[in-house]
Structure formats: C-alpha cells, structure tokens
N, C-alpha and C positions, 0 to 999 in steps of 0.2 A: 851116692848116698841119697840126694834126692830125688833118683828114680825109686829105687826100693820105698820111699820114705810115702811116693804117690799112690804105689801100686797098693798099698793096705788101704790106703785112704778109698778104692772104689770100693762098690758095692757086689756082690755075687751076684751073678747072671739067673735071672728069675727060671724059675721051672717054666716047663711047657705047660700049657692052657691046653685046660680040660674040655673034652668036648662038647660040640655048642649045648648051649642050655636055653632055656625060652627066655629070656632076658636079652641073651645075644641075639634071636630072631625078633626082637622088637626092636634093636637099634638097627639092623640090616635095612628098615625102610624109614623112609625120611619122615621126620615131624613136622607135621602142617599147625599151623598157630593162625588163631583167628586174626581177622583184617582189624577189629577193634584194637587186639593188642598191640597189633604193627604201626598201625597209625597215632598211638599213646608213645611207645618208643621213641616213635620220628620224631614226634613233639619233645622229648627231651630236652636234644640240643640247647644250647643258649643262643636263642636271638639278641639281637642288640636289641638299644631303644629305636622305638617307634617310630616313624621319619620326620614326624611332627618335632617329636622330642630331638631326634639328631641334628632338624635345624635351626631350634633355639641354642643346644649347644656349642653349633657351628658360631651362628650370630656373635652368641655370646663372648667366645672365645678369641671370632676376630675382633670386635668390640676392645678387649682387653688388648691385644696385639695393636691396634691402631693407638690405643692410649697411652702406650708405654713407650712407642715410636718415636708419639709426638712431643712426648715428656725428652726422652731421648735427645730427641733435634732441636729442641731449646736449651740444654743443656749445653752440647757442642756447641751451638752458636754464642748463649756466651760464654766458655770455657775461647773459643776462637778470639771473639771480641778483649777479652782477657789478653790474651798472649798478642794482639798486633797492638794493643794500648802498649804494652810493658815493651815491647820490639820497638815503637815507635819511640817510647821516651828512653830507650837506651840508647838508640841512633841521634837525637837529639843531641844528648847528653857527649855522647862523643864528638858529634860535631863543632860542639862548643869547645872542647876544648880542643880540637885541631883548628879550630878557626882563630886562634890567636898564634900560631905556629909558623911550619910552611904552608898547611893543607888549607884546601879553598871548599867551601860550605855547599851545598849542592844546588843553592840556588843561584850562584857564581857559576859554577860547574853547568846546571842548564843556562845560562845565559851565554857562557861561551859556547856550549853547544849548537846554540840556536842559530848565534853568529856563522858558527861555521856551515852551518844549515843552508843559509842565506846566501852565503859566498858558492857553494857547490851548484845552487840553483842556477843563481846566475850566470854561474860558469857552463851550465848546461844548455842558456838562451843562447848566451855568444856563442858556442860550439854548432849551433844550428846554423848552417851556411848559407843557408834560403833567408835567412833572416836579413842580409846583412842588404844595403841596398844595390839595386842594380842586377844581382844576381837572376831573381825568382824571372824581370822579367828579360834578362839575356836567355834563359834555359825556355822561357816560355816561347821566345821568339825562333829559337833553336829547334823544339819539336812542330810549332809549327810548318817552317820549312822544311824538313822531313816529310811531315804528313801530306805536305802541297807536291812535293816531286819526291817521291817514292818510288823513281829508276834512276832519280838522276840527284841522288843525296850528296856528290860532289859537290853540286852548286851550292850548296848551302854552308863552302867554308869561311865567310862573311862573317857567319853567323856562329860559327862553333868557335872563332877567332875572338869575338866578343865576349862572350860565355868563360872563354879561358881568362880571359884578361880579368872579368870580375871575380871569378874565384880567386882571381890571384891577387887580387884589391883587398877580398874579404878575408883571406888568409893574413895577409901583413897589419890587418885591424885585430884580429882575432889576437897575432904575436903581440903585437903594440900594449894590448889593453893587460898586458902581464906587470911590463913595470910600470 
C-alpha cells in the first residue's frame, strides 16, 4: 500500500528538450564578472571586531573572571573557617564530657604521648653499643692492630679478646637498665 501510495506522489518524466536555441549557446560559455563585483562579495563575510576592540574585550572579560575568583576564594575561606570553628567546639564539647568518664582529654593523651616519646628515645641511646663505655675504644684499639699487621691479624687476639669482653659488659648494662 505504501509503495503504490509513493508511486503517484512522483512527478512524470519531463519531455525531451528541444533543440538548442540561442539562450542555450550563451550559457555554453562561461560568465566573467568584474573584479569590482568580486571583491564587494569577498567583503561580505562577517569579520569579527577589530583587534583593538577584541583586546579590550579580552581585558575586560578576564577582569570579570579574576573578580569573581577572588570574590569566590574569600567565600571558601570563610565558609572553611565556619566549619573548623563549629568542628572545633563540637570536639571540645565532647571532650568535656568524656573527661569526667573513662576517657582522658587530649591533652592527657599528648602528655602521655610525649612520655612515651621520651622513653623510645632513650631506649634508642642505650641500644647504641659504642656508647656504652670501654667499648668504642676496645673496637678502636682492635682495628688498629689489624691495620698495623695486615698478614699477621692472628696477633691481634689480645685485642679482639678485649673488644669481646666489652660488648659483653655493655650488653648486661643494656639488659640491667630494663628493670
């Protein structure tokens, strides 16, 4: 149905064209148009503004952009200062009331921290072996003689006998200083 329904809808196929006539031998050769009218056409188009004018409105434009920025990032800052005031007195507020409880307030909380801060240090001085005395200079006394007889490093178990004995002095202060 909507084939038959297309087929009326065309047009009948035009007759054959009559033989040329002097009209048909005038479009046969090409129309030449003056340079004035060509160069009228060209000019048409739409140019933008002027470059002068495009960078006032560049200016302008960032001008605007820079001041809404800045408006912008004052807002955020205090919209931020807002929120760590109200963060801060809610934290408060809860403190207070764990601080009458079990819970210990955060400056209890950094104070024992500190302490234990204090104790790991220390504990990392005494762990330094050289520190301890006797040690630094049995090891020094030890590579010396090495360095003095360097074929005959045997000799030197005097000296690697002392070195052992202190480590092993500094060791039993190291365990000591626990209880």
């Amino acid at each position: 149905m909507g084939a038959a329904a297309s087929k009326q809808d065309t047009a009948p196929p035009k007759p054959a064209a009559p033989a040329e006539t002097a009209s048909d031998d005038k479009q046969a050769h090409p129309l030449q148009f003056g340079r004035s009218l060509l160069n009228s056409l060209d000019k048409t188009h739409v140019e933008g503004p002027s470059a002068d004018r495009q960078a006032t409105l560049d200016s302008s434009v960032q001008q605007r952009i820079k001041s809404e920025l800045d408006r912008l990032r004052k807002e955020e800052a205090e919209v931020r200062s807002q929120i760590e005031k109200a963060i801060e007195k809610e934290n408060l507020e809860r403190e207070s009331k764990h601080s009458g409880a079990e819970g210990k307030n955060s400056n209890v909380l950094r104070q024992e921290l500190d302490e234990v801060r204090k104790k790991i240090e220390r504990h990392r001085q005494k762990s330094d072996i050289s520190a301890y005395a006797g040690v630094k200079e049995a090891q020094e006394q030890l590579v010396k003689c090495y360095k003095s007889q360097p074929e005959r490093t045997l000799d030197c178990w005097k000296e690697a006998e002392d070195f052992k004995a202190a480590v092993a002095k500094a060791e039993k202060e190291f365990i000591a200083s626990f209880n």
